[in-house]
NUBATOR-425729 format. One record per atom (N, C-alpha, C, CB): x, y, z; atom name; residue in three letters. Coordinates in nm, 4 decimals. Atoms other than C-alpha are relative to their C-alpha. Glycine has a CB too. Layout:
BEGIN
u / v / w / site / code
X / Y / Z / CA / ala;
...
This chain:
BEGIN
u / v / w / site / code
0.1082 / 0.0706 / -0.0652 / N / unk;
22.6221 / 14.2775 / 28.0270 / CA / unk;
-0.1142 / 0.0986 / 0.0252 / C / unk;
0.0482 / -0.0659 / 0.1326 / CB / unk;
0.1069 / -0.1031 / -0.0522 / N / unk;
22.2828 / 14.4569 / 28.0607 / CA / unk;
-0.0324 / -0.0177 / 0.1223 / C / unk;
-0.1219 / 0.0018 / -0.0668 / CB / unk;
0.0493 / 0.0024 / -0.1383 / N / unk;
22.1348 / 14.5595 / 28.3679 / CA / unk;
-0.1023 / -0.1488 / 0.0002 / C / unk;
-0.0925 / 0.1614 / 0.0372 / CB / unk;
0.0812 / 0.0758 / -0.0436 / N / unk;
21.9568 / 14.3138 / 28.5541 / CA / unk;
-0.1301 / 0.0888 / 0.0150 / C / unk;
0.0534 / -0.0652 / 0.1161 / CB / unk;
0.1342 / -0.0491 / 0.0046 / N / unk;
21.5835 / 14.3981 / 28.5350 / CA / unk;
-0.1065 / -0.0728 / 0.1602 / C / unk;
-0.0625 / -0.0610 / -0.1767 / CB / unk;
0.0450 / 0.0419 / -0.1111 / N / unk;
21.3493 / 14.3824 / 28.8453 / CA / unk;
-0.1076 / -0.0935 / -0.0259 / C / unk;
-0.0342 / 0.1032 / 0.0787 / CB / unk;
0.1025 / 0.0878 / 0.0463 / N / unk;
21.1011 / 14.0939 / 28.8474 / CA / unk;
-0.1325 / -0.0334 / 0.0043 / C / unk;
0.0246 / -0.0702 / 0.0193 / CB / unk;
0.1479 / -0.0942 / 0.0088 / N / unk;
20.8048 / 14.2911 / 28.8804 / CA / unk;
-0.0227 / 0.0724 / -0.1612 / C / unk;
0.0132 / 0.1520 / 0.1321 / CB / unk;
0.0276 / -0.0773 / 0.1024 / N / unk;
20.8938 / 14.4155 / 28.5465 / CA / unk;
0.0043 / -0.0573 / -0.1153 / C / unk;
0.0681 / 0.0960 / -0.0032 / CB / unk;
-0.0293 / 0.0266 / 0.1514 / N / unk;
20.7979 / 14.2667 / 28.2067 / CA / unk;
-0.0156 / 0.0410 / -0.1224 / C / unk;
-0.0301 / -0.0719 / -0.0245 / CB / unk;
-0.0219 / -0.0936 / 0.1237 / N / unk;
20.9250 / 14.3384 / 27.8952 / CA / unk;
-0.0126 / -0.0902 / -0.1433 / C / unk;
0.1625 / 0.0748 / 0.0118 / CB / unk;
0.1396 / 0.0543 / 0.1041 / N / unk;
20.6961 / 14.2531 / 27.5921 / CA / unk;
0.1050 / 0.0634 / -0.1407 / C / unk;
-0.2190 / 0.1130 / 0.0353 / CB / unk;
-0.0549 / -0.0398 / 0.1086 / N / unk;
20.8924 / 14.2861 / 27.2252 / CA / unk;
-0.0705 / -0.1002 / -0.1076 / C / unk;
0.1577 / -0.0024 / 0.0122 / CB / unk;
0.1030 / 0.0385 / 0.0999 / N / unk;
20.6738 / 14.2786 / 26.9093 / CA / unk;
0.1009 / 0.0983 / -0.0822 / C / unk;
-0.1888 / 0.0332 / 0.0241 / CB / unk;
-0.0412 / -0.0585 / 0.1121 / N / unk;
20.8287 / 14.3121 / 26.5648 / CA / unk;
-0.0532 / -0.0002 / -0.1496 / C / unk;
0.1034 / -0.0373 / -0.0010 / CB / unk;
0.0621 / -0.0390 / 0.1209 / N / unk;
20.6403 / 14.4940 / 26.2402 / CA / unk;
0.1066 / -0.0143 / -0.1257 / C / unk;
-0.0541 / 0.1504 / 0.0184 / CB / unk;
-0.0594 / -0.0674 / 0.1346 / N / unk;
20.7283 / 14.4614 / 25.9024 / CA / unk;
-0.0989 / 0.0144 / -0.1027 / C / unk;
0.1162 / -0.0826 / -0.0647 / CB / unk;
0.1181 / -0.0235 / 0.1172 / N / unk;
20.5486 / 14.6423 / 25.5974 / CA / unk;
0.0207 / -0.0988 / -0.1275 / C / unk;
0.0066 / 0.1686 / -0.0629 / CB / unk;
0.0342 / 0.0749 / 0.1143 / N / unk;
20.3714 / 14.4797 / 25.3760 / CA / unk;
-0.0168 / 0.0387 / -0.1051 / C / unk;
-0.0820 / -0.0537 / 0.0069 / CB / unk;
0.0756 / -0.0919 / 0.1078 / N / unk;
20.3019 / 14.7885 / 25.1437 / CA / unk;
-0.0926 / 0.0586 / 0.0368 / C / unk;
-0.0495 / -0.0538 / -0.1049 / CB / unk;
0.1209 / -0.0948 / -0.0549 / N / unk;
20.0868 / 15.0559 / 25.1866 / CA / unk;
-0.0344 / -0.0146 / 0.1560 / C / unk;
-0.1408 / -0.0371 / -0.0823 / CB / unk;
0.0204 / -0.0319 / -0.1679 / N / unk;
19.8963 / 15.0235 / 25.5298 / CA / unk;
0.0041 / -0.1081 / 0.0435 / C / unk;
-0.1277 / 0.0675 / 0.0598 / CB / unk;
0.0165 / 0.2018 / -0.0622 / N / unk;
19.9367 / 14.6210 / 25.5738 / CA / unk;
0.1378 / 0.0166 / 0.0418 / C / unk;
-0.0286 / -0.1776 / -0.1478 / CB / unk;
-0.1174 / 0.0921 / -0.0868 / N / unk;
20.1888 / 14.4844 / 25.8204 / CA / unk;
-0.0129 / -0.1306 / 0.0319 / C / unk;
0.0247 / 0.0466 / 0.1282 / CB / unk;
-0.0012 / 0.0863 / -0.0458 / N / unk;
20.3016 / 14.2011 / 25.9662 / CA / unk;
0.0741 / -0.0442 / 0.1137 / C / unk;
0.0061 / -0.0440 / -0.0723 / CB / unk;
-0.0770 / -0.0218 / -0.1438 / N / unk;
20.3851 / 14.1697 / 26.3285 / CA / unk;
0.0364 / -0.1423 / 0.0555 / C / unk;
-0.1023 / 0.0838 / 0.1202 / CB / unk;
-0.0158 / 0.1494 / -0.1153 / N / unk;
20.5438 / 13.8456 / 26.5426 / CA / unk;
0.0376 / 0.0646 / 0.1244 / C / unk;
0.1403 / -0.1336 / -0.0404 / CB / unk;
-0.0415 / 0.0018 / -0.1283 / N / unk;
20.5978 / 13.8015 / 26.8574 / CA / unk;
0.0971 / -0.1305 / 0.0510 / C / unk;
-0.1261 / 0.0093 / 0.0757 / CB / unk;
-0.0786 / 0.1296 / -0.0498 / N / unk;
20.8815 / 13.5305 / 26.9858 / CA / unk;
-0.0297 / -0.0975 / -0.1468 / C / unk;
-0.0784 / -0.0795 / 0.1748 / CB / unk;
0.0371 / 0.1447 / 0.1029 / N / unk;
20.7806 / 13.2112 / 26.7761 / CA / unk;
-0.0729 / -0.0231 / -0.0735 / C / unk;
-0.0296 / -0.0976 / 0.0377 / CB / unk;
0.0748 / -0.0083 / 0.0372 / N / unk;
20.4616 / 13.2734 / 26.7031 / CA / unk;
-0.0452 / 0.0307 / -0.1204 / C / unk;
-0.0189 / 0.0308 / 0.0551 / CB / unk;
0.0347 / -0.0074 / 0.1020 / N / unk;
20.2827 / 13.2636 / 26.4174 / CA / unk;
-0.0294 / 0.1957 / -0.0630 / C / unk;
-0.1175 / -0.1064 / 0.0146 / CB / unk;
0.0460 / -0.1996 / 0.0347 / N / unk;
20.2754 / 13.6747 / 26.2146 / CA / unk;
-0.1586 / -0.0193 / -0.0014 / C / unk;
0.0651 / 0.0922 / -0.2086 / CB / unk;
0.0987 / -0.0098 / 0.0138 / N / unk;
19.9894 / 13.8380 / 26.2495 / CA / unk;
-0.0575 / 0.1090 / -0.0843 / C / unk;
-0.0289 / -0.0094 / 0.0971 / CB / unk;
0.0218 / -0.1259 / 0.1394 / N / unk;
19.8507 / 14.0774 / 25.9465 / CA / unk;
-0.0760 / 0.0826 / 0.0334 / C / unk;
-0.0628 / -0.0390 / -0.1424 / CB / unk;
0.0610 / -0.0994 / -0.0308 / N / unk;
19.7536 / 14.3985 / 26.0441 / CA / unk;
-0.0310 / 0.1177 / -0.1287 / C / unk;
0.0778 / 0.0440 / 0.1110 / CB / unk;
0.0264 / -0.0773 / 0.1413 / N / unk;
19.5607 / 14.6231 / 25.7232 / CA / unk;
-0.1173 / 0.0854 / 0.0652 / C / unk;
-0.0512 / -0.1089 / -0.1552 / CB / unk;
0.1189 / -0.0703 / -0.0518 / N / unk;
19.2604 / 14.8545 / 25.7263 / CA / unk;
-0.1204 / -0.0474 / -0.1070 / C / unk;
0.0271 / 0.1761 / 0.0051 / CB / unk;
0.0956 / 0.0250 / 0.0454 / N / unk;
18.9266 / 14.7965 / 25.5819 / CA / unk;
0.0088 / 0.0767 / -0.1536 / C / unk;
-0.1019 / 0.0322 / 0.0987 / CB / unk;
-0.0339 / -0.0288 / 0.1320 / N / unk;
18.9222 / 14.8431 / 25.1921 / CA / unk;
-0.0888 / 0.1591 / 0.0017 / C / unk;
-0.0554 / -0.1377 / -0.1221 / CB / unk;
0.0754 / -0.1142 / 0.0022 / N / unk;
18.6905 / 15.1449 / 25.2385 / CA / unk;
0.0921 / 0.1058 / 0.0857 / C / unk;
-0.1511 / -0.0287 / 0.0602 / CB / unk;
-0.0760 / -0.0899 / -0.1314 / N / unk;
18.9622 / 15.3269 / 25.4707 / CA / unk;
0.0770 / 0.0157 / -0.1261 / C / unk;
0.0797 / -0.0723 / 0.1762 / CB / unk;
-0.0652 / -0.0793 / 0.0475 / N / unk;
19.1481 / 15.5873 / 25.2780 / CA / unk;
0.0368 / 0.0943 / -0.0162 / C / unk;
-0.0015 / -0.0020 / -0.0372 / CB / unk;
-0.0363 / -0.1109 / -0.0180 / N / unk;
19.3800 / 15.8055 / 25.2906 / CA / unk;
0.1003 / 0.1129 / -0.1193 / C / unk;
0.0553 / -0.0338 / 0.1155 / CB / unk;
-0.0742 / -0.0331 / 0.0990 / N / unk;
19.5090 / 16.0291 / 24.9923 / CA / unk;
0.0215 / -0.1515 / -0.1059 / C / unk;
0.1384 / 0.0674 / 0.0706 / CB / unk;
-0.0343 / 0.0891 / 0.1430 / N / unk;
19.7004 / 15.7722 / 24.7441 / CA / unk;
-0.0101 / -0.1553 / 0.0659 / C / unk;
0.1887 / 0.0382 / -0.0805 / CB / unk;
0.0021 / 0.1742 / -0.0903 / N / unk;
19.6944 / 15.4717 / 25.0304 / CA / unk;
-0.1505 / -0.0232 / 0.0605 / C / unk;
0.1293 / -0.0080 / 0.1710 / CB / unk;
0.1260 / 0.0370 / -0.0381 / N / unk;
19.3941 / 15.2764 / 25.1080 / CA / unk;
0.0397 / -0.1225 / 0.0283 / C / unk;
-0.1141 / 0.0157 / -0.0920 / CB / unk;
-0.0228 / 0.1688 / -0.1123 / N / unk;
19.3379 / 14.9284 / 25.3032 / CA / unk;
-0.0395 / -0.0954 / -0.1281 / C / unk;
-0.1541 / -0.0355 / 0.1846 / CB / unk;
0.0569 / 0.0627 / 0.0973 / N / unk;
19.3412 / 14.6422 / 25.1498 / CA / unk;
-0.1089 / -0.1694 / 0.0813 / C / unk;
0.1523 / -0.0327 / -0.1158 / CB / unk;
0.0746 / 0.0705 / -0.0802 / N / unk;
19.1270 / 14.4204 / 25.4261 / CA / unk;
0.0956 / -0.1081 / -0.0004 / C / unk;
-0.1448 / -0.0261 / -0.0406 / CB / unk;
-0.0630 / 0.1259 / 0.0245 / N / unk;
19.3829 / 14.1640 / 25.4450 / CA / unk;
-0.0072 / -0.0649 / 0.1266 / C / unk;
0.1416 / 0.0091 / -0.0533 / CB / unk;
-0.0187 / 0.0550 / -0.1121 / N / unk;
19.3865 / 14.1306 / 25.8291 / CA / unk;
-0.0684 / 0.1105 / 0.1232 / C / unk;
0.1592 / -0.0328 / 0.0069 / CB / unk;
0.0651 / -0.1183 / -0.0552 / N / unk;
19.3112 / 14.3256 / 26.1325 / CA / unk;
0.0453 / 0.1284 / 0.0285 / C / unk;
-0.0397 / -0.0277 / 0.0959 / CB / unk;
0.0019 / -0.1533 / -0.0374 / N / unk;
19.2683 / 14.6916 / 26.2093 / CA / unk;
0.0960 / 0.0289 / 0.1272 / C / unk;
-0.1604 / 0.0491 / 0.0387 / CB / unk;
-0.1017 / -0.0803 / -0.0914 / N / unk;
19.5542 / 14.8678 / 26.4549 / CA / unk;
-0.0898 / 0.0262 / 0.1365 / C / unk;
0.0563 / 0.1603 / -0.0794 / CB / unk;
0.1100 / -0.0699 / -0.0925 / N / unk;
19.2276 / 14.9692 / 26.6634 / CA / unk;
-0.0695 / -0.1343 / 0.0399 / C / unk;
-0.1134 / 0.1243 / -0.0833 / CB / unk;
0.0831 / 0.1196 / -0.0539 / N / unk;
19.0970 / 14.5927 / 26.6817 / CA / unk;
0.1355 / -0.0630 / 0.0866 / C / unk;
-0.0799 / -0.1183 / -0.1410 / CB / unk;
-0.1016 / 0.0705 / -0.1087 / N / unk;
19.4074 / 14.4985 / 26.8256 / CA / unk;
-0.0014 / 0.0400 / 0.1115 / C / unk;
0.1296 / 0.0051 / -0.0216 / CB / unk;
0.0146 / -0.1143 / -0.1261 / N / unk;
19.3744 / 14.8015 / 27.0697 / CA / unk;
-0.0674 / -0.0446 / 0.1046 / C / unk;
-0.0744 / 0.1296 / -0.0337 / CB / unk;
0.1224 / 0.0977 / -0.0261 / N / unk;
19.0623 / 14.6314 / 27.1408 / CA / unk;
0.0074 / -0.1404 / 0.0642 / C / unk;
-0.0584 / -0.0265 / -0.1243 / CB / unk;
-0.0909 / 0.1450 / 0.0306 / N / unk;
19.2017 / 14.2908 / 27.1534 / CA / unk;
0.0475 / -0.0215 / 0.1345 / C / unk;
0.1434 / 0.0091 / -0.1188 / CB / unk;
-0.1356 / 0.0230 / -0.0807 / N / unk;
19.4980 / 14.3665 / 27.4032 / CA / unk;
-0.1195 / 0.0766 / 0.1438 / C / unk;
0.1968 / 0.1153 / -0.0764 / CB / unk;
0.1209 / -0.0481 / -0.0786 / N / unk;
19.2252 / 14.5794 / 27.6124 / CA / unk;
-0.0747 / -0.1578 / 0.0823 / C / unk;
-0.1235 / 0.0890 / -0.1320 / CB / unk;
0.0566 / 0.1369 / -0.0315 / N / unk;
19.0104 / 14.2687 / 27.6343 / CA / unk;
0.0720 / -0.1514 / 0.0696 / C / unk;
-0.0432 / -0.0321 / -0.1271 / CB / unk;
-0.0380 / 0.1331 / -0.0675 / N / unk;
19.2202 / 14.0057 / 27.7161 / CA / unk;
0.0972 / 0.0368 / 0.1113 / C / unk;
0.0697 / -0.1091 / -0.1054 / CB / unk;
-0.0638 / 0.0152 / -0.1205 / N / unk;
19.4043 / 14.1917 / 27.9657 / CA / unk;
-0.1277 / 0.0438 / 0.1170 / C / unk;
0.1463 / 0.1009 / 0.0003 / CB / unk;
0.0852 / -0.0138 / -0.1398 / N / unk;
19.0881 / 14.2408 / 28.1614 / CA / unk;
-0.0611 / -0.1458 / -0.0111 / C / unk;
-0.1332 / 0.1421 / 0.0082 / CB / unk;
0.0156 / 0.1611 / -0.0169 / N / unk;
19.0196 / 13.8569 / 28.1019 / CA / unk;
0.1190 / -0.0713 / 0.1181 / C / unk;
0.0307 / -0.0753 / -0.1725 / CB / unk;
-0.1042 / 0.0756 / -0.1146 / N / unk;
19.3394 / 13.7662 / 28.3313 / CA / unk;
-0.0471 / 0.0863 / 0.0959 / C / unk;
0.1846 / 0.0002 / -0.0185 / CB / unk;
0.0586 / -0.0314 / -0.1533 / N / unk;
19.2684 / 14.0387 / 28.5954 / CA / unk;
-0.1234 / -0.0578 / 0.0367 / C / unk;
-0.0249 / 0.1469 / 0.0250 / CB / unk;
0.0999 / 0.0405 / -0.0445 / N / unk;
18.9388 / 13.8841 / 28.6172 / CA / unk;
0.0234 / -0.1254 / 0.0497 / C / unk;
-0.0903 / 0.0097 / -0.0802 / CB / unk;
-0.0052 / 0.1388 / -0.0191 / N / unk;
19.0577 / 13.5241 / 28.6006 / CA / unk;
0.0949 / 0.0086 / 0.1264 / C / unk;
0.0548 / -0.0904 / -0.1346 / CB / unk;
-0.0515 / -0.0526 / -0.1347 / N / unk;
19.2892 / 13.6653 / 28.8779 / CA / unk;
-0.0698 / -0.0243 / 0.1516 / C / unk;
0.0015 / 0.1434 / -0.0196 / CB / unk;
0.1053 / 0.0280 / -0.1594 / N / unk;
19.0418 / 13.7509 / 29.1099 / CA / unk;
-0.0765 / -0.0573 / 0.0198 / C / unk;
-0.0684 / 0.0741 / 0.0572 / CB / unk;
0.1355 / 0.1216 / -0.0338 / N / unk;
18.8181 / 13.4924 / 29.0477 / CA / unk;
0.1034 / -0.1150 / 0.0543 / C / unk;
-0.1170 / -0.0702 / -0.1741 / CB / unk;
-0.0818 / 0.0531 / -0.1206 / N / unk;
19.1394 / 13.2506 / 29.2030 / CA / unk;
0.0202 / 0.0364 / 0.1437 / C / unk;
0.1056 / 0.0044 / -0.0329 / CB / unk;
-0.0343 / -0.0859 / -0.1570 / N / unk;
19.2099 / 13.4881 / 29.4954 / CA / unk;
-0.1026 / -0.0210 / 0.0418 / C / unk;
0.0349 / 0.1622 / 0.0194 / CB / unk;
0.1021 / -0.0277 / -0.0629 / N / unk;
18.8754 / 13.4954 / 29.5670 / CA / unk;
-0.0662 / -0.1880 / 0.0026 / C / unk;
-0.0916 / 0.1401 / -0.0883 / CB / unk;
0.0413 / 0.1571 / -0.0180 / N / unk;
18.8261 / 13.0619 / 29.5672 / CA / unk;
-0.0949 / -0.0048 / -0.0855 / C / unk;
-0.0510 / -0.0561 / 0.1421 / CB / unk;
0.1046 / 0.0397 / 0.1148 / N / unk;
18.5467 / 13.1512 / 29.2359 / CA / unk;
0.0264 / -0.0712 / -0.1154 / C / unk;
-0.0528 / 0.1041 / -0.0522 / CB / unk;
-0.0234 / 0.0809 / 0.1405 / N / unk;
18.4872 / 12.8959 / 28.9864 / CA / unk;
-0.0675 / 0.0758 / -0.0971 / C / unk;
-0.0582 / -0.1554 / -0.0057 / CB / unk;
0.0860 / -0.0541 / 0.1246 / N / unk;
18.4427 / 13.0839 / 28.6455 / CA / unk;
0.0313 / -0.0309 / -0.1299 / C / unk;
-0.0024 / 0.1352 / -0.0062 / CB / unk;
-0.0228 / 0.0810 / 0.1084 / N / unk;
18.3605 / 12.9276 / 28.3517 / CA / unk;
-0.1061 / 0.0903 / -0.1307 / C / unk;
-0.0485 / -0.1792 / 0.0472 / CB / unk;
0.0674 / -0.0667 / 0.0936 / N / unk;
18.2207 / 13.0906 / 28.0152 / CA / unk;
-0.0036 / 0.1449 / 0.0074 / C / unk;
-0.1181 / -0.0454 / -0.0016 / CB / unk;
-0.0154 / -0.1795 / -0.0216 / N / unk;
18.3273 / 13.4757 / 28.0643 / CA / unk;
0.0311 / 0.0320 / -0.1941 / C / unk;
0.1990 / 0.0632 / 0.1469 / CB / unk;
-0.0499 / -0.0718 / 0.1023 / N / unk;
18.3084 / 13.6007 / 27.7400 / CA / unk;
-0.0087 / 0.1489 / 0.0305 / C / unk;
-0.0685 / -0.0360 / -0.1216 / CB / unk;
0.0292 / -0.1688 / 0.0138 / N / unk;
18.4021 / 13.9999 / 27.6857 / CA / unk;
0.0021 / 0.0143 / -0.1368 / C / unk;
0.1156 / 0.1116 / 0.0705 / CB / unk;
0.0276 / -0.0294 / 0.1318 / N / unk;
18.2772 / 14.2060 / 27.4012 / CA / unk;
0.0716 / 0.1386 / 0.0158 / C / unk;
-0.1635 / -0.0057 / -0.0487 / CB / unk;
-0.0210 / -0.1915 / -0.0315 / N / unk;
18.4387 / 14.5841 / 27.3370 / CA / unk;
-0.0366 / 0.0518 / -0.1575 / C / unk;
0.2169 / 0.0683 / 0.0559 / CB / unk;
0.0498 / -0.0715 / 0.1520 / N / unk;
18.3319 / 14.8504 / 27.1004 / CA / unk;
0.1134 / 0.1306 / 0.0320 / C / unk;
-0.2187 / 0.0613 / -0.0185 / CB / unk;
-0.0360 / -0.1204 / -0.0202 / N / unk;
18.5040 / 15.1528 / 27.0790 / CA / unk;
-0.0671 / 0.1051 / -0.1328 / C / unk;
0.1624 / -0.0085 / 0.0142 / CB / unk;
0.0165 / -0.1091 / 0.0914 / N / unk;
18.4131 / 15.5127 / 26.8640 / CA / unk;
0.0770 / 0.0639 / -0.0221 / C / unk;
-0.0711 / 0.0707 / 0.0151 / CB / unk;
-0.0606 / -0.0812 / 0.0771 / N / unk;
18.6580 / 15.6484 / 26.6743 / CA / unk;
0.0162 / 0.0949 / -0.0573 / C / unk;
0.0102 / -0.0183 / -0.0387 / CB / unk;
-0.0246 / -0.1434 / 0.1401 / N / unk;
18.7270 / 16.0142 / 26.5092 / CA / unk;
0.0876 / 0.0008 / -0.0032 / C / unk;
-0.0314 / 0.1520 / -0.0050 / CB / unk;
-0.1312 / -0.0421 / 0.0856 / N / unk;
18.9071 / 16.0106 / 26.2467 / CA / unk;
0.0238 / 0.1342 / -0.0654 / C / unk;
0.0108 / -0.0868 / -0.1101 / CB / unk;
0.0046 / -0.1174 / 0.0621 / N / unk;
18.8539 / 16.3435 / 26.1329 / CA / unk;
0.1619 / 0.0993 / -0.0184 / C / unk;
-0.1135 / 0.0721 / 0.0880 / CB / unk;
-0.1245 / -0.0631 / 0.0489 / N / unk;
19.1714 / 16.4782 / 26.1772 / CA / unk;
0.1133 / -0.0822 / -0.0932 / C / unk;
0.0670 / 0.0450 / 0.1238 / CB / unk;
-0.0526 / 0.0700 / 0.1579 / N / unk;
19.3411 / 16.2151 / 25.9471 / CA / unk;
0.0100 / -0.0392 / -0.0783 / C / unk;
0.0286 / -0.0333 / -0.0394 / CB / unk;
0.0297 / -0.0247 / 0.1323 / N / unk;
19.1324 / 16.1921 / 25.6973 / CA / unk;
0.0380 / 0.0708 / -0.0464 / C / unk;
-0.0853 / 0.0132 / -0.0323 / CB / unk;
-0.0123 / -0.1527 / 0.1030 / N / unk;
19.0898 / 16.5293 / 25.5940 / CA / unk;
0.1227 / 0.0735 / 0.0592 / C / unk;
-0.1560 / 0.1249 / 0.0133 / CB / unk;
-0.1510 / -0.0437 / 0.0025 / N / unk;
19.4751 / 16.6113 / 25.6996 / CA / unk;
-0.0094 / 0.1053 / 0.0588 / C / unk;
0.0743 / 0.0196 / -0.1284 / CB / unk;
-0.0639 / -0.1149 / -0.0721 / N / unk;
19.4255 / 16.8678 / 25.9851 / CA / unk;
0.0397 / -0.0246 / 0.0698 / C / unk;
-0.0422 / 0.0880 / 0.0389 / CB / unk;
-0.1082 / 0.0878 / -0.1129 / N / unk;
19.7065 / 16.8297 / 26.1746 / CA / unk;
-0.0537 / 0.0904 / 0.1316 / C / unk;
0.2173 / 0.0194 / -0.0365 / CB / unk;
0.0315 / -0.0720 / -0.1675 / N / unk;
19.5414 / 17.0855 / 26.4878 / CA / unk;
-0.1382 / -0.1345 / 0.0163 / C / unk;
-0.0813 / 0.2454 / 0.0038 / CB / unk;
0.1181 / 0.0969 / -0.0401 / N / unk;
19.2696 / 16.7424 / 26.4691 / CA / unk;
0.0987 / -0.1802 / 0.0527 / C / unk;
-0.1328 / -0.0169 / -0.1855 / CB / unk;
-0.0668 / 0.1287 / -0.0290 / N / unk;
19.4151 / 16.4481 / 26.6634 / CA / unk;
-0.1176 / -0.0911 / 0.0215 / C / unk;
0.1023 / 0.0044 / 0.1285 / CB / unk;
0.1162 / 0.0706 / -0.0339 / N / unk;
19.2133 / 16.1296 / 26.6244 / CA / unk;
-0.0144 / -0.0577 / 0.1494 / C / unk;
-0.0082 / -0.1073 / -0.0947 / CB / unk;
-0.0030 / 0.0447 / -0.1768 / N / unk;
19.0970 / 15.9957 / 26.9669 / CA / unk;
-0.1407 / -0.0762 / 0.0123 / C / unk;
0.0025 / 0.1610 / 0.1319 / CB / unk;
0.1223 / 0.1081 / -0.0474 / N / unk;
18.8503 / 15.7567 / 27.1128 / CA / unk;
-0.0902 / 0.1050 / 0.0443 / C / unk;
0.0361 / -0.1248 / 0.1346 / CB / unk;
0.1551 / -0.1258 / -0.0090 / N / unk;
18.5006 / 15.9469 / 27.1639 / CA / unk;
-0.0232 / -0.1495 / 0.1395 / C / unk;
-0.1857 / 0.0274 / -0.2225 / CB / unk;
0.0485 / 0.0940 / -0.1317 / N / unk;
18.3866 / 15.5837 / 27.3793 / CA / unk;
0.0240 / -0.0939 / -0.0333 / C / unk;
-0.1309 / -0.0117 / 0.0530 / CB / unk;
-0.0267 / 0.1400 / 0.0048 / N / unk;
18.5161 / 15.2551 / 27.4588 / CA / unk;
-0.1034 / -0.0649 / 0.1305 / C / unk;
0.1793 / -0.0270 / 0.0211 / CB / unk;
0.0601 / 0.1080 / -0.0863 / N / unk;
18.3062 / 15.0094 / 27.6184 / CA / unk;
0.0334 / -0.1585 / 0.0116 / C / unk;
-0.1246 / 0.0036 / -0.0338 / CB / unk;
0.0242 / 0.1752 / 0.0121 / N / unk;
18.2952 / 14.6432 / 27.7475 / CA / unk;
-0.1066 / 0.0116 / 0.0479 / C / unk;
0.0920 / -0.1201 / 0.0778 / CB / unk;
0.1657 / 0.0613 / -0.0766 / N / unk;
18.0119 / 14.4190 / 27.8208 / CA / unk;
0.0852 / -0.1286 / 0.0215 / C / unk;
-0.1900 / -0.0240 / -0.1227 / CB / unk;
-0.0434 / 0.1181 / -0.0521 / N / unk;
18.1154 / 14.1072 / 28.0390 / CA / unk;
-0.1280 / -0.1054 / -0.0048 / C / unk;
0.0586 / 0.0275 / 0.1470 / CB / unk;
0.1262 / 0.1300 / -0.0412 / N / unk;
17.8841 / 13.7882 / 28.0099 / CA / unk;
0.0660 / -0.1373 / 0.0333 / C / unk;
-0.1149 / -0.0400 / -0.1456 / CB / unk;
-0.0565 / 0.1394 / -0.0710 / N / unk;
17.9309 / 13.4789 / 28.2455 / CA / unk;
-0.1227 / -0.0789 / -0.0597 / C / unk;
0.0172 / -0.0055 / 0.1982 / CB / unk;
């Protein structure tokens, strides 16, 4: 029997399978897969994208965004606000420099992520 888990704590299971080269395909529970590739211009040595779906970094993006869509929709309950039309936008900047050109003392890393919130 596994431990009982506390109910403050949830536990999120997402499963990849390759598609070839840099394309996957991830589900979650029931849900429909979702195709994760890189932009046909993204390449690395003998593997390159073949744009089939989205970027590893738009999901990043993605999961970013919509978890500051519930804390918001959060405190706009707690707080008795009606909010209607919240879109968020995010960008982030990327260097890839260290895995392009294969120096492993270059780890890629976010340079700047932003949102912009509009009600």
């Amino acid at each position: 029997m596994a431990d009982e888990q506390p109910d403050y704590l949830a536990i999120t299971k997402v499963r990849l399978t390759s598609l070839g080269g840099l394309a996957s395909s991830m589900t979650v529970k029931d849900h429909e897969p979702i195709v994760a590739d890189e932009p046909l211009d993204f390449a690395t040595g003998q593997l390159a994208g073949g744009d089939t779906g989205w970027t590893p970094v738009q999901y990043q993006l993605a999961a970013l965004i919509s978890c500051a869509n519930v804390a918001i929709a959060i405190t706009a309950q707690d707080q008795g606000f009606q909010l209607d039309g919240l879109e968020i936008r995010a960008q982030s900047d990327l260097d890839l420099r260290g895995l392009l050109d294969g120096d492993p003392d270059r780890q890629p890393q976010f340079l700047h992520v932003g949102l912009e919130l509009r009600v």
